[in-house]
Each structure stands twice: as C-alpha cells, then as structure tokens.
C-alpha positions in Angstrom: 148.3 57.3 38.2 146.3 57.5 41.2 143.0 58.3 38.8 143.4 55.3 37.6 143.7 53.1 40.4 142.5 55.0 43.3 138.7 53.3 43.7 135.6 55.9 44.9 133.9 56.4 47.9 130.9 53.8 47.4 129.2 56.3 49.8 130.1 59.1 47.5 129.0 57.3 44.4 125.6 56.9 46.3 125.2 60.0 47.1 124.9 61.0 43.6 122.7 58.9 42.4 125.5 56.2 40.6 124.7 53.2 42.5 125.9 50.7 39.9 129.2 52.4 39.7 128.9 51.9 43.6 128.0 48.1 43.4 130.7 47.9 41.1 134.0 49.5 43.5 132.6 47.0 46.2 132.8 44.3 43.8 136.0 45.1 42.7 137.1 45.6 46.3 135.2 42.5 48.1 134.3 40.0 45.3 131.1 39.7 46.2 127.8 41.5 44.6 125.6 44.1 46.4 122.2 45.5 46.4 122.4 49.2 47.4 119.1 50.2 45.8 118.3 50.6 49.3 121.0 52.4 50.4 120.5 54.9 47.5 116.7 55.6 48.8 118.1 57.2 52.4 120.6 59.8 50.5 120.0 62.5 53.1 119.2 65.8 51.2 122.6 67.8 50.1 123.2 71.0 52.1 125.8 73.5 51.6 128.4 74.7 53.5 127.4 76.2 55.7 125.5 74.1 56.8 127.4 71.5 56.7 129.9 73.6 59.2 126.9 74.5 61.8 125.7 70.6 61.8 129.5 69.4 63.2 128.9 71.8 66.1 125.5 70.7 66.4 123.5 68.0 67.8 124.8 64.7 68.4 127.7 66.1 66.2 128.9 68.5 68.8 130.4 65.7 71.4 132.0 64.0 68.1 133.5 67.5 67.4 134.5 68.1 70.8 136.3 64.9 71.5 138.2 64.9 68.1 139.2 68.3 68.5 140.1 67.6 72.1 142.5 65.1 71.9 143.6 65.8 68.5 144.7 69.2 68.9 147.4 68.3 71.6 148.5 65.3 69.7 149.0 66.9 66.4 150.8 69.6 68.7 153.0 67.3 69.7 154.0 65.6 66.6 154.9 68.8 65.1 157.2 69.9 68.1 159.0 66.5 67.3 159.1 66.6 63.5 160.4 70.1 63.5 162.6 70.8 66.7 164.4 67.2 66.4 167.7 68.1 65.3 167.7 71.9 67.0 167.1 69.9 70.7 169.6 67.6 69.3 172.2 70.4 69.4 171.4 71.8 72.2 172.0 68.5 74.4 175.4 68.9 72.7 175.7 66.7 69.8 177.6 68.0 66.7 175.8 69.2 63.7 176.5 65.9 62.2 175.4 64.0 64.9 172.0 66.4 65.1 171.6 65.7 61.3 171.9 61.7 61.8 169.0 61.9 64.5 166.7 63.8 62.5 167.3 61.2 59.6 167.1 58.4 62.2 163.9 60.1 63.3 162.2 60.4 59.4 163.5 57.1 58.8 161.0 55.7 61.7 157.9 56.9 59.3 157.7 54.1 56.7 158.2 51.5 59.5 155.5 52.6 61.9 153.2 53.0 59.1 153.4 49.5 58.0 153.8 48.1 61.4 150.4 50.0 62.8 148.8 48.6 59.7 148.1 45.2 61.0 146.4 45.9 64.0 145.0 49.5 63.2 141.4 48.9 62.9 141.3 45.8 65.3 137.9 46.1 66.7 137.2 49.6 65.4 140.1 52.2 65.2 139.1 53.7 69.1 141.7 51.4 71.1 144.4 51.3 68.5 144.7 54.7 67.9 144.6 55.3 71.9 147.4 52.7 72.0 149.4 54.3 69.3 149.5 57.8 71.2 150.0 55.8 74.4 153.1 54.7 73.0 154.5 58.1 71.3 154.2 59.7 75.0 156.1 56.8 76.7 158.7 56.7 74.3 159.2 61.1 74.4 159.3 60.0 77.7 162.2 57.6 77.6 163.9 60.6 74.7 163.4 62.9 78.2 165.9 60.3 80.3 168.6 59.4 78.1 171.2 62.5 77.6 173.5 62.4 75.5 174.0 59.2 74.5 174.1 59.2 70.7 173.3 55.6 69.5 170.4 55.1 72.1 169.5 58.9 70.8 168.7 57.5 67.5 167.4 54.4 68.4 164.7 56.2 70.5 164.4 58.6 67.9 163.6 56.3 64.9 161.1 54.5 67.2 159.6 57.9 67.9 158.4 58.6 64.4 157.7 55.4 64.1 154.8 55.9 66.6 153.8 59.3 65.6 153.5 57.9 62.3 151.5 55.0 63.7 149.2 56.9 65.8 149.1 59.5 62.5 147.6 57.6 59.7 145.0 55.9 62.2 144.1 59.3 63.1 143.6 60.0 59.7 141.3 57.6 59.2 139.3 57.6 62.3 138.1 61.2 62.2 136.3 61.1 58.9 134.4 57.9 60.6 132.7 60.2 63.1 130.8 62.5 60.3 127.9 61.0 57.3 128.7 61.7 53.9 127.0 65.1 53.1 129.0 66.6 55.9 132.6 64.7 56.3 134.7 66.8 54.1 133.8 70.2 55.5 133.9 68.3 59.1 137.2 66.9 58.5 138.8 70.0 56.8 137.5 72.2 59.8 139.1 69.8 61.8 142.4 69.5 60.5 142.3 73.3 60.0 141.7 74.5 63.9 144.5 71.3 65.0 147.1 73.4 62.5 146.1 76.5 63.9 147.4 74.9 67.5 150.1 74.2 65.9 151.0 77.6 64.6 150.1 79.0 67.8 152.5 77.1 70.0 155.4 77.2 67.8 156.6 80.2 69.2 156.8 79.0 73.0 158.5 76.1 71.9 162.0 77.9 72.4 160.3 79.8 75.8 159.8 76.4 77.4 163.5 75.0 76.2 165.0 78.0 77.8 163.3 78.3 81.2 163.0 74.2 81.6 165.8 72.3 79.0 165.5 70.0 76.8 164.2 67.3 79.3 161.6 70.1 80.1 160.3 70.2 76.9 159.9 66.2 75.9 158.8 66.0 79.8 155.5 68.3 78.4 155.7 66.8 74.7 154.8 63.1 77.0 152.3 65.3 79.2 150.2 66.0 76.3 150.6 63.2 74.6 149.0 61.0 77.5 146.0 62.9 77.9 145.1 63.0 74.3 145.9 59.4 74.8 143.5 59.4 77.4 140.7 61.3 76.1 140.5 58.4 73.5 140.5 55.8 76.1 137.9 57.5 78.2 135.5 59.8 75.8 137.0 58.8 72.5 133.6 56.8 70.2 133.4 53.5 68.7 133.3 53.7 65.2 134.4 50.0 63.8 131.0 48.6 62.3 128.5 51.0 63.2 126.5 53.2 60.3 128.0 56.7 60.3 124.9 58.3 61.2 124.2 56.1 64.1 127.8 56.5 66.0 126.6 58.6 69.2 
C-alpha cells in the first residue's frame, strides 16, 4: 500500500539522474511545475560508506553531529525510561496491578493525540523552536508526574499528557535530524545517529532500578525532567536552523 502512495524523495530522484520523475512528485505534491535541470547539474559525486560515516564527524558536519547527538541521546533516554518503566513505577507508588495497567494504557493512549496535536505547529519557522518546546514540555510535565503521589485519576491524566509530549517532541525529532545532513550522506548520518541514541538507551536500562531504589520513584522522574531540560536546552541554545535553508548550506 505504501508503494503505491508513499511519493519519493525529489532529492533522491535527483540524485540519480530522474529529474522528470522529480518534477513530477513536486507537482503532484505542490501543483505547480518546476525546472530542476539545475538542480540536477550540482549532484555532488556518490561516495560510499564509509565515507559517508567519516564526513558526519567531519567538517562543518561535526558540530551538526555533536549537537544532535547531544541532546538527542538524553532525550531518547528519557522517553524510553517512560515507555517502558510506566506501569512497574506505577506499582511501586502502590497502585494495584489493575490500576498500574490503566496508566500505562492511559500513557500509550497520549501517542496518537500528541502526534496530531504537534502537527500543526511542528515546523513553524523551521523545526528548531518547536522541537525545543516539545521537550520543554515532556520535562515539565515528568516533573509535575514527580509531585503527585498517589492519586490515581490525576496519575492518568498526567500520564496520557506525558506521551502525548514525548510523542510530540518524537516525530519532530524525526524529522529534524535528517534536515542537518545532504542527500549523499543522510541515511548513513541518520542511521549512525539513531544507532549510538539506542545504544544510550541500552546502556542505562540497567541503572534504571539502581536509581528507584537508592532515591524512589520521585527520584527517578526528578532525573527523567533533569535530562529532559537540558536536551531541551541544548536545542534552544546550540540546536541549528534548518526551516528554508539548502541542506548543504545549514552551518
């Protein structure tokens, strides 16, 4: 189904050499015709791998790297330590198993909602501010989760809002990061990326129970808002610009 509908990267299509099909996705897309023949004449040369992997640690490249992997390996650190430990810390600020099932459905519920909700506003003057204000929001709110005991309907109230922003801040991520790296080079950036922020995850999985142990529950959501605001504030502060600037010139 998706081969069907799903349209190609005009950037892609370039890249190879098929401008018309190009042309024709953004006409499809925008309504409007476009020249690319010009586009088509700056096609960097194709590199490999390799090279591709050496040139996101290189150069201009290497701040882009830096930053993205900066904030985006606490942040995706943090949404993990949510989406998996939600109805465990549930239990252990003594609700019942049913109750602790209820906010973990309260909490995947939140998904869809922030999703569509972020959707308006999530490239409103390039995806920098957004995306800072998305992850702004998911550390207040573990904050507020940090506060409120055990009061279960305010439990999942806070909850559902809690994926919701994680969610949010999630998909804009998704987008933004690929916006950082030119065409011969964005899947292997991207995929090293999204590699070394799992690999923080897997790593601190393990002290996840360490840190509920020696400092509670509140302990916990009290670091999960910690990191949270300053990969919020790494975007605010070093994060780039990416909304209507060419690929290769974002510095």
């Amino acid at each position: 189904m998706g081969l069907k509908y799903l349209k190609e990267s005009p950037r892609w299509l370039v890249a190879k050499g098929r401008v018309a099909e190009a042309e024709q996705v953004i006409k499809d897309l925008t309504g409007e015709d476009i020249d690319l023949s010009d586009a088509a004449k700056n096609v960097p040369p194709k590199v490999n791998a390799w090279e591709q992997f050496i040139g996101m640690f290189s150069g201009k490249y290497l701040k882009r790297t830096s930053i993205l992997l900066l904030f985006g390996i606490p942040a995706v650190i943090g949404s993990f330590v949510l989406s998996v430990w939600i109805p465990t810390l549930a239990g252990m600020r003594g609700f019942s198993m049913e109750q602790s099932l209820n906010i973990g459905v309260a909490f995947m519920a939140g998904a869809p909602v922030g999703m569509y909700l972020f959707s308006f506003f999530s490239d409103k003057g390039g995806r920098k501010i957004p995306l800072a204000i998305a992850i702004l929001l998911t550390a207040v709110t573990a904050l507020v989760y940090a506060f409120i005991g055990n009061n279960y309907i305010l439990t999942l109230v806070v909850a559902f809002f809690l994926n919701a922003f994680v969610m949010g801040y999630g998909f804009i991520h998704m987008a933004y990061v690929p916006e950082h790296y030119p065409t011969k080079m964005r899947n292997t950036a991207v995929g090293t990326i999204n590699a070394v922020q799992r690999l923080g995850v897997s790593f601190s999985q393990p002290f996840i129970p360490v840190v509920v142990a020696a400092y509670g529950v509140n302990g916990l959501f009290l670091g999960v808002f910690a990191i949270f605001a300053f990969a919020a504030t790494v975007v605010f502060l070093l994060g780039q610009r990416t909304g209507g600037i060419p690929l290769e010139q974002i510095e």
